[in-house]
Each structure stands twice: as C-alpha cells, then as structure tokens.
C-alpha positions in Angstrom: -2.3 -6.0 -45.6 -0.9 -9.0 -47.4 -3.3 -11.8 -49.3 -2.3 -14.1 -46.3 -2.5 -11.7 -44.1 -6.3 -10.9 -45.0 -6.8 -14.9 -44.2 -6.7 -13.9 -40.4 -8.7 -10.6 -40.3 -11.9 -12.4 -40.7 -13.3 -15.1 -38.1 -16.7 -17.4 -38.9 -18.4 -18.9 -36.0 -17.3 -22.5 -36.7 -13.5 -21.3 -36.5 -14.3 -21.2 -33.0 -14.4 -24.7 -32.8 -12.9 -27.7 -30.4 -9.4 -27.6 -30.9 -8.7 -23.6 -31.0 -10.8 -24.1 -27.7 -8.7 -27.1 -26.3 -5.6 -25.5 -27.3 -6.3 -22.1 -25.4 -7.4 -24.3 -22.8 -4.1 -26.0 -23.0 -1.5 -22.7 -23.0 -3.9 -20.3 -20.7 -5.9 -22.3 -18.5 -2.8 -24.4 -18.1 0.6 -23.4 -18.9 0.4 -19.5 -17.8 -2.2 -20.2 -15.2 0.5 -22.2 -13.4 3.1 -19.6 -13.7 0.8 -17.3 -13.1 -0.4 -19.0 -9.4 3.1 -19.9 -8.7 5.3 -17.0 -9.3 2.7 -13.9 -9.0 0.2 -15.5 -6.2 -2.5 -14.4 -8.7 -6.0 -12.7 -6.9 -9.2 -12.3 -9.0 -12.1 -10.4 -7.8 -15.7 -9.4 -8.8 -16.5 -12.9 -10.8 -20.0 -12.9 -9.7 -19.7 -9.5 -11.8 -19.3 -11.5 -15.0 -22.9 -12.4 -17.2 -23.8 -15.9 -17.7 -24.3 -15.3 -21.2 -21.7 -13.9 -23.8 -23.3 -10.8 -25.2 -20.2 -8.9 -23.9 -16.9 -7.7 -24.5 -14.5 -8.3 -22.3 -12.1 -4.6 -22.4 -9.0 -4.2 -19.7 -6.1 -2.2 -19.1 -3.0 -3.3 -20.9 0.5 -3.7 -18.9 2.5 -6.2 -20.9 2.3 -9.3 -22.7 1.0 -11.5 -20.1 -2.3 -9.7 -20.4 -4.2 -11.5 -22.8 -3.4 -15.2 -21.7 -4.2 -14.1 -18.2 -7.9 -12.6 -19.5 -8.0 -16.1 -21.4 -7.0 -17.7 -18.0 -9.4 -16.4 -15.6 -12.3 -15.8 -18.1 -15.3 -18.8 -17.6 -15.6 -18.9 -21.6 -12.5 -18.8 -24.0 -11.7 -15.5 -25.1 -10.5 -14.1 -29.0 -8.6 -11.2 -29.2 -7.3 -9.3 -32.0 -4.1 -8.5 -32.4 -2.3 -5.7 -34.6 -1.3 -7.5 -38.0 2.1 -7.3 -37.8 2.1 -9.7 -35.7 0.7 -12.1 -38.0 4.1 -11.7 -40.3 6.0 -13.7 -38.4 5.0 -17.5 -39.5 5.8 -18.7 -35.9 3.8 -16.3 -33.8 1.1 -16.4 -36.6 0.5 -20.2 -36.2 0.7 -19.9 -32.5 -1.8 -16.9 -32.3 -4.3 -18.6 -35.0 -4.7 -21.2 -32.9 -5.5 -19.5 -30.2 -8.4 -17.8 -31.6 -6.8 -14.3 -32.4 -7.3 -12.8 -35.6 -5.6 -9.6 -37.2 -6.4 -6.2 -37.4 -5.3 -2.6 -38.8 -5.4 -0.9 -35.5 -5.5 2.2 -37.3 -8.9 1.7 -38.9 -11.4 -0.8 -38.1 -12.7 -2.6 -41.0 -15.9 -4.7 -41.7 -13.8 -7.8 -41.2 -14.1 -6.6 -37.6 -17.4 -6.4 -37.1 -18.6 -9.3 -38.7 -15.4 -11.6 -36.7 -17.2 -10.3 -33.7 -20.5 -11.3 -34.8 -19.3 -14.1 -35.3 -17.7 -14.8 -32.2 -21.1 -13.7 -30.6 -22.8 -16.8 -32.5 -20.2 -19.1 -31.0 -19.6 -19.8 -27.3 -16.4 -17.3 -26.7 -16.5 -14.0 -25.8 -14.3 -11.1 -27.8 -11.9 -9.6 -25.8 -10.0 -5.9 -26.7 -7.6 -3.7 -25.1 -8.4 -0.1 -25.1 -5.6 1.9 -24.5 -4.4 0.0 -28.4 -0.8 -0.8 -26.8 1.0 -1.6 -23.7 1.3 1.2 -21.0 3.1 2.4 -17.6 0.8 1.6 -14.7 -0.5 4.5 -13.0 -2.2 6.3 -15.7 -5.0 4.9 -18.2 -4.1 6.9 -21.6 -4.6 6.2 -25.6 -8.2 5.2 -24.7 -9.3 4.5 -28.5 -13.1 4.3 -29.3 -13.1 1.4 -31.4 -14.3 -0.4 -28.8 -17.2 1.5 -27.9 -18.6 1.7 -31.5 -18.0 -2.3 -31.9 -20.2 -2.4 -28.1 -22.9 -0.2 -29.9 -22.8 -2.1 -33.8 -22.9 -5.5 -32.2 -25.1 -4.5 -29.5 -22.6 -5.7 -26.4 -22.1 -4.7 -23.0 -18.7 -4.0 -22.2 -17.1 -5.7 -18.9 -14.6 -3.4 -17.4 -10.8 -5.1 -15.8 -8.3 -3.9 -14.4 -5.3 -5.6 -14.1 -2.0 -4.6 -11.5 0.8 -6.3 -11.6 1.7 -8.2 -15.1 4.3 -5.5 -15.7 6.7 -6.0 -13.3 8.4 -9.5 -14.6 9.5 -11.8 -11.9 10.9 -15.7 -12.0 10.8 -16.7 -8.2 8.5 -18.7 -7.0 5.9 -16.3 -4.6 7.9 -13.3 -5.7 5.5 -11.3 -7.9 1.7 -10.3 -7.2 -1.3 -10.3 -10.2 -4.6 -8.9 -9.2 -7.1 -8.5 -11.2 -10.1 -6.7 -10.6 -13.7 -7.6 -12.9 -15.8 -4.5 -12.5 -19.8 -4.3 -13.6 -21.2 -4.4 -16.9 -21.3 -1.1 -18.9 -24.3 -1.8 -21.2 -23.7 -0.6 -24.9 -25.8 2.2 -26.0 -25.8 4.9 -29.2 -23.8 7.4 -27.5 -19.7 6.1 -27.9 -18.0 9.3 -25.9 -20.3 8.0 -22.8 -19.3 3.8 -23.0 -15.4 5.0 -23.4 -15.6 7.3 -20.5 -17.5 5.1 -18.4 -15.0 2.2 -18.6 -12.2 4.8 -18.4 -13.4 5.4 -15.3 -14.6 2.5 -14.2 -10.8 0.9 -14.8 -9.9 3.9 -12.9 -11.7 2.2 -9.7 -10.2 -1.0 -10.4 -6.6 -0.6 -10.5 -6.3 3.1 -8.8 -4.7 4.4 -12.1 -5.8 8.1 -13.6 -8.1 7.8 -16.5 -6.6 10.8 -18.9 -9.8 11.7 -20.9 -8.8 11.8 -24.1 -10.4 15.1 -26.9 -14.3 14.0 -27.4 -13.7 15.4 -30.3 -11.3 12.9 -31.8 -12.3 10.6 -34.6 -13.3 7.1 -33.5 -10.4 4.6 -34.3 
C-alpha cells in the first residue's frame, strides 16, 4: 500500500465530522434514495430491529454496487464502510469515497488501522458498516463468508445487525420497473467465540433474503 494510500486506512473520530456527514446525506439520503424509490419501489422491513445506540456493525449481503449507498440510505445514523484499496488509486473515486466516510483496506489481512478506524467510528455518531461475503455475488447463495467481521464484533465489542438485501443486482432505468427489499434482521451480540457470530449471521441473512448460507471450513484462518 502506497504512502497516500496509508492516508485513508486510518479514520479518527473527528473525521467523522459535519461535512463527510452532510455530503453522505447529500449523495445517499438524496440522490440514490430518489432513484432508488423511483425506479426499484424500494421496501425496508425490521427497522424497529435496529438499536438506538451505535455499538453495532451494520453486516449485509452484497449484490452490486448499489449496496453500500443503499445501507447509507436507509440506515438512521450515517454509515463508513471500508472499501478494498484499490479503489482508493483512482484520484476521482478516492475523493468521492473520502468524503463519504470510507476508508481503505487490505482485504486480505486486517491490520491495526482497522481496528482502531472502527473505534473510532464507535466514539463518533456513525455506525461501521462491512460486507461479509468480501465481494459482490449471484443472489441465491451466501458464499466467501470471511471472519474479519466477527473478530472486529468481538475486539471492539459490537453486536452485529444482520441485512439482507434482494434486488440491487438486477439493473433497471424505468421508472417502477425494478423492486429493492431489504430486510433488517435482530442483533447478533458479539461474543469470544468467532466460528458462532459468522454462522449466526450466515444464517440469519439466509432468513432474510431466502438465499443458502454455504458454511464455509471452521477451520480456515480468520481474514
């Protein structure tokens, strides 16, 4: 990872501040939500499952790129994600993503930078969101579940709030021509024991969406 690269793997509380927040507020809340009400008649259910506080992580099944502005859309409290630092080389998409609270990452090893970015996050008033399954996937099965997730739910002592989203991946332009729904399951709280939290929201998705959780080797390294 390049010098400037390292510049947005690591997040303080304060960079969470009143314009990141207006500007998500702006592109999510605004901009997609439109599209997102107009095109794909977008349904939420299970908000009364989400906690008033933000001592969670918000983890969901991942379709396409319409995922994370839509978590960011529907989600009471603005929502950071981290996204794979490759992303972050091109200057464009790395201005665009910095300003709305994303921050890089090695998704091939989770480094301190991590942990202490979601700390920090906890100390502000967003929430961290994460997709699981690492990368984009057919629906109909839940695969590639990682357990970075899990092991940042247990290190920064967070319950993890299960989603499932249907939908995102089938890309439509007409207005009323597309459906969204996404589905806000109950709180998995975090606890020592990783293998447990990853199954638990595999399955848990699995209720949401009607996908197949594919338990992945319990023997695997955590990632």
């Amino acid at each position: 990872m390049s010098v400037e690269q390292n510049s947005y793997t690591k997040r303080s509380a304060k960079d969470y501040n009143l314009f990141r927040s207006f500007f998500q507020t702006l592109v999510c809340k605004g901009l997609y939500m439109l599209r997102f009400k107009l095109v794909y008649k977008l349904e939420v259910q299970g908000r009364e499952n989400i906690p008033k506080d933000n001592n969670y992580i918000v983890a969901s099944n991942h379709l396409s790129t319409l995922d994370p502005p839509l978590i960011a859309a529907i989600m009471p409290r603005h929502v950071a994600f981290m996204a794979k630092k490759e992303l972050f080389d091109i200057w464009l998409l790395r201005i665009f993503l910095d300003w709305l609270g994303a921050f890089a990452v090695n998704r091939e090893k989770l480094g301190p930078s991590t942990i202490k970015t979601v700390l920090s996050i906890k100390d502000s008033n967003w929430v961290f969101g994460i997709f699981p399954q690492g990368t984009r996937e057919e629906p109909g099965k839940i695969s590639g579940v990682t357990k970075g997730f899990a092991n940042i739910a247990k290190i920064t002592k967070c319950g993890i709030l299960p989603i499932g989203i249907i939908g995102t991946n089938e890309v439509k332009r007409l207005p009323f021509s597309g459906k969204i729904i996404v589905k806000i399951g109950k709180i998995i709280p975090y606890s020592d024991n990783i293998d447990s939290m990853v199954n638990q929201w595999g399955k848990a998705v699995e209720e949401l969406t009607g996908y197949e959780y594919i338990q992945e080797d319990q023997n695997a390294k955590i990632e």
